[in-house]
N, CA, C and O atoms as a DFTB+ gen file, in Angstrom:
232 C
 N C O
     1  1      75.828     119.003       0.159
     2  2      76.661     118.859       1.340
     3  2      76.607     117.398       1.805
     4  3      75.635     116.650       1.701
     5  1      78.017     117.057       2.427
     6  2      77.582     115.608       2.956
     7  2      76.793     115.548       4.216
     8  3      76.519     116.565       4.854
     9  1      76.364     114.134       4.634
    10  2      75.468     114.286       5.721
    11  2      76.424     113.963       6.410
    12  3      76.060     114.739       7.294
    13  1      77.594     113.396       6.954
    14  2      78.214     112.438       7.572
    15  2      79.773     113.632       8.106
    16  3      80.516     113.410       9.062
    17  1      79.844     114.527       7.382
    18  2      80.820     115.546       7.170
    19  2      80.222     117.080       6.489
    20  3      80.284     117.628       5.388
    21  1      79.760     117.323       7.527
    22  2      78.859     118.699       6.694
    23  2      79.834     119.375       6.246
    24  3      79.387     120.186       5.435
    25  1      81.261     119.490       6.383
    26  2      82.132     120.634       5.921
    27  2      82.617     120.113       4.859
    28  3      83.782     120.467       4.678
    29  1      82.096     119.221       3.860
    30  2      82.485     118.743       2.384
    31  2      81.155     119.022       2.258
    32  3      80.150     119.000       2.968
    33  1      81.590     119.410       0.638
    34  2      80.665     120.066      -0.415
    35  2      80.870     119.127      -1.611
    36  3      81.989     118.968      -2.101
    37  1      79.705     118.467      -2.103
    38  2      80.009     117.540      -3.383
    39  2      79.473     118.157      -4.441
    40  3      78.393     118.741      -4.353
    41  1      80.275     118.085      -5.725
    42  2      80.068     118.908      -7.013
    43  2      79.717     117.720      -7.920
    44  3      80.348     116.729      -7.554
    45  1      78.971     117.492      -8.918
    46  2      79.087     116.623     -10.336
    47  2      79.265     117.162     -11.458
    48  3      78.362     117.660     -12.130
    49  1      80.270     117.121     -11.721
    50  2      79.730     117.372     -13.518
    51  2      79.613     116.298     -14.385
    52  3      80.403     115.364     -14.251
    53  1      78.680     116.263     -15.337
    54  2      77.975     114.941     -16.005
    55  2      78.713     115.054     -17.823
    56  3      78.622     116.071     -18.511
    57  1      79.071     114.378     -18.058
    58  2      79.780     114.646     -19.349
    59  2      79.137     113.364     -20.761
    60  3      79.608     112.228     -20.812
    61  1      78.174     113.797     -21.646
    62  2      77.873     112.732     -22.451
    63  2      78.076     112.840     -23.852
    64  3      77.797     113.615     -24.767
    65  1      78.762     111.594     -23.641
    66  2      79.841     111.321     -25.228
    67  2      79.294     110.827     -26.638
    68  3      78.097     110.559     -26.539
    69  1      79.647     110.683     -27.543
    70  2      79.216     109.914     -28.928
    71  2      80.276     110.033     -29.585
    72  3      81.014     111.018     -29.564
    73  1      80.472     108.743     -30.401
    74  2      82.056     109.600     -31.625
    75  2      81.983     108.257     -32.112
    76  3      81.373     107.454     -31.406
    77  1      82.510     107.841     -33.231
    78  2      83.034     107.256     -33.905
    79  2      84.073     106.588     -34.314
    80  3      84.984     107.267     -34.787
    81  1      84.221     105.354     -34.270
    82  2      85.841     105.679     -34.902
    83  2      86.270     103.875     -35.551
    84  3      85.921     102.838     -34.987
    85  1      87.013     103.963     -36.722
    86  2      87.422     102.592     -37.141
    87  2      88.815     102.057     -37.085
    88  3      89.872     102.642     -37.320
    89  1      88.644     101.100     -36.805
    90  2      89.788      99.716     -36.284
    91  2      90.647      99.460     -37.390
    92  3      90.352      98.304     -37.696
    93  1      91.416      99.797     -38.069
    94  2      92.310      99.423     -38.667
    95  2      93.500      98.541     -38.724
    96  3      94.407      98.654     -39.548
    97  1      93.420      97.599     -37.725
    98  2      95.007      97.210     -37.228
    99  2      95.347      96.090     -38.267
   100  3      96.498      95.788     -38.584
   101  1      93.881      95.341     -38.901
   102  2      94.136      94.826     -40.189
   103  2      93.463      95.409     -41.573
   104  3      92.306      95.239     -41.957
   105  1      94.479      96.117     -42.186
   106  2      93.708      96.905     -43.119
   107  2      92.754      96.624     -44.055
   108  3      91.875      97.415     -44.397
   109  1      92.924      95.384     -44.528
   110  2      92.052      93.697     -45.171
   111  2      90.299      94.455     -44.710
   112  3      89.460      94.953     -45.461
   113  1      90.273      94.266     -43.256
   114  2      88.392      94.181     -42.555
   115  2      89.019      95.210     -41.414
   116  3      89.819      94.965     -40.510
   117  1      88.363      96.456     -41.786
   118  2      88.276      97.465     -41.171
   119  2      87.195      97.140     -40.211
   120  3      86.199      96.744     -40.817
   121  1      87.023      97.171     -38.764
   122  2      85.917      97.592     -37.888
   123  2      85.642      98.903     -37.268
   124  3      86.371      99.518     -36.490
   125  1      84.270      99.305     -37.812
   126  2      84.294     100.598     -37.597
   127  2      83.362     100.449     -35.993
   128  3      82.674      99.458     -35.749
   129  1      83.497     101.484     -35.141
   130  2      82.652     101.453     -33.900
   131  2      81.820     102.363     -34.146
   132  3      81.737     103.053     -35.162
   133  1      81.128     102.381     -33.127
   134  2      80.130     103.464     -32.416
   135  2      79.864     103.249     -31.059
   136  3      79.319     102.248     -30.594
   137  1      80.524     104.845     -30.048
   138  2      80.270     104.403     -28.810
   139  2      79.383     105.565     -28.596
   140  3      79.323     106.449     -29.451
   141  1      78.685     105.619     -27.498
   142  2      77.498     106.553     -26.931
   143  2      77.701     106.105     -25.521
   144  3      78.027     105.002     -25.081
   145  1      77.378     107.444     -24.807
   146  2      76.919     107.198     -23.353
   147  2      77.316     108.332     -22.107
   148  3      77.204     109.534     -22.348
   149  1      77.651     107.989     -21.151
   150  2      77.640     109.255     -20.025
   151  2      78.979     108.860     -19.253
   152  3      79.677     107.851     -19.158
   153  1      78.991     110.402     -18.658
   154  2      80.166     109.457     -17.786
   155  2      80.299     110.854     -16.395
   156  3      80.528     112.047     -16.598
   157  1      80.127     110.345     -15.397
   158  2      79.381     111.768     -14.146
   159  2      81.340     111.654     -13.646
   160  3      82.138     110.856     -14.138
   161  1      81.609     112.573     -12.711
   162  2      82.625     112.870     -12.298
   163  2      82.534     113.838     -10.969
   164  3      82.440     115.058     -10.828
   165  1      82.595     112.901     -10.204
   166  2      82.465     113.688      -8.523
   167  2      83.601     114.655      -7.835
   168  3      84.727     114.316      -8.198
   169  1      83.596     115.434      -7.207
   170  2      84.782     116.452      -6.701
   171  2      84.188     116.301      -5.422
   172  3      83.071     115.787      -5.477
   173  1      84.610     116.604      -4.241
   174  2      84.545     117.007      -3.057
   175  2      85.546     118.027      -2.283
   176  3      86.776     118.026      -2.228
   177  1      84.764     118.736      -1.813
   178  2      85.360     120.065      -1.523
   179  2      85.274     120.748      -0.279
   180  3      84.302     121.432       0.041
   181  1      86.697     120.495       0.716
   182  2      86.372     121.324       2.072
   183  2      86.139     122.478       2.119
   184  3      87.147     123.145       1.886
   185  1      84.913     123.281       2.392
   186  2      84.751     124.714       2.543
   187  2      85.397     124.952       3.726
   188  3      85.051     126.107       3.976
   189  1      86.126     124.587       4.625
   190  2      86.789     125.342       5.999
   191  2      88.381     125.519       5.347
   192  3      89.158     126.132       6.079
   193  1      88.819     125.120       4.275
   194  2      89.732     125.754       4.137
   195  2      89.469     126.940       2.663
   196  3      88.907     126.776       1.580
   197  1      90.278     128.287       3.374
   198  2      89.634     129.431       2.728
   199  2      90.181     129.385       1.119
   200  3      89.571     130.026       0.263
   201  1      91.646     128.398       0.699
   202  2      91.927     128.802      -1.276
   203  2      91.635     127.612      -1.498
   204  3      92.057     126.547      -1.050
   205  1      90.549     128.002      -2.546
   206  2      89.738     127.220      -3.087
   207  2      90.169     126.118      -3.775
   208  3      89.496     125.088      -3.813
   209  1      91.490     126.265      -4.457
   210  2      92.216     125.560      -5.293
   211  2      92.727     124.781      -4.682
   212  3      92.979     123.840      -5.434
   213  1      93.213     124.495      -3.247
   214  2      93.512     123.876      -2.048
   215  2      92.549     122.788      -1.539
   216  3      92.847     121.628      -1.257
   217  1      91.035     123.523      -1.457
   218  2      90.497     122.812      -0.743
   219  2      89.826     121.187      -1.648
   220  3      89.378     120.331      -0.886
   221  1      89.806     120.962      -2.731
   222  2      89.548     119.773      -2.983
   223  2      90.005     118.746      -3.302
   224  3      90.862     118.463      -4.139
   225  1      89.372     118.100      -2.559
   226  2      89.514     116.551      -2.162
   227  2      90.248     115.649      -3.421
   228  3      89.816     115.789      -4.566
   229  1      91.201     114.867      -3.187
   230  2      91.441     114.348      -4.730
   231  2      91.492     112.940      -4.595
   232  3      91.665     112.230      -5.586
């Protein structure tokens, strides 16, 4: 809950990635990558209004 606005509700969901992938734009020297890492994603959500699908914050 916030402190500042008790009637918002804060959600995270945390999402962590890895993948691969190569650069082709000169076919000659391919660069291949590697990325890794996280990436969080905040919602906030008025509970005083009652449809749920309504109430968050965008």
């Amino acid at each position: 809950m916030d402190t500042k606005l008790p009637y918002l509700e804060h959600k995270y969901v945390t999402l962590y990635v890895e993948y691969h992938y190569s650069d082709v734009a000169n076919e000659a020297y391919p660069m291949n990558y590697k990325v890794t890492g996280s990436m969080i994603m905040e919602r906030k959500r008025n509970i005083n209004i009652p449809d749920e699908d309504q109430s968050y914050i965008w």
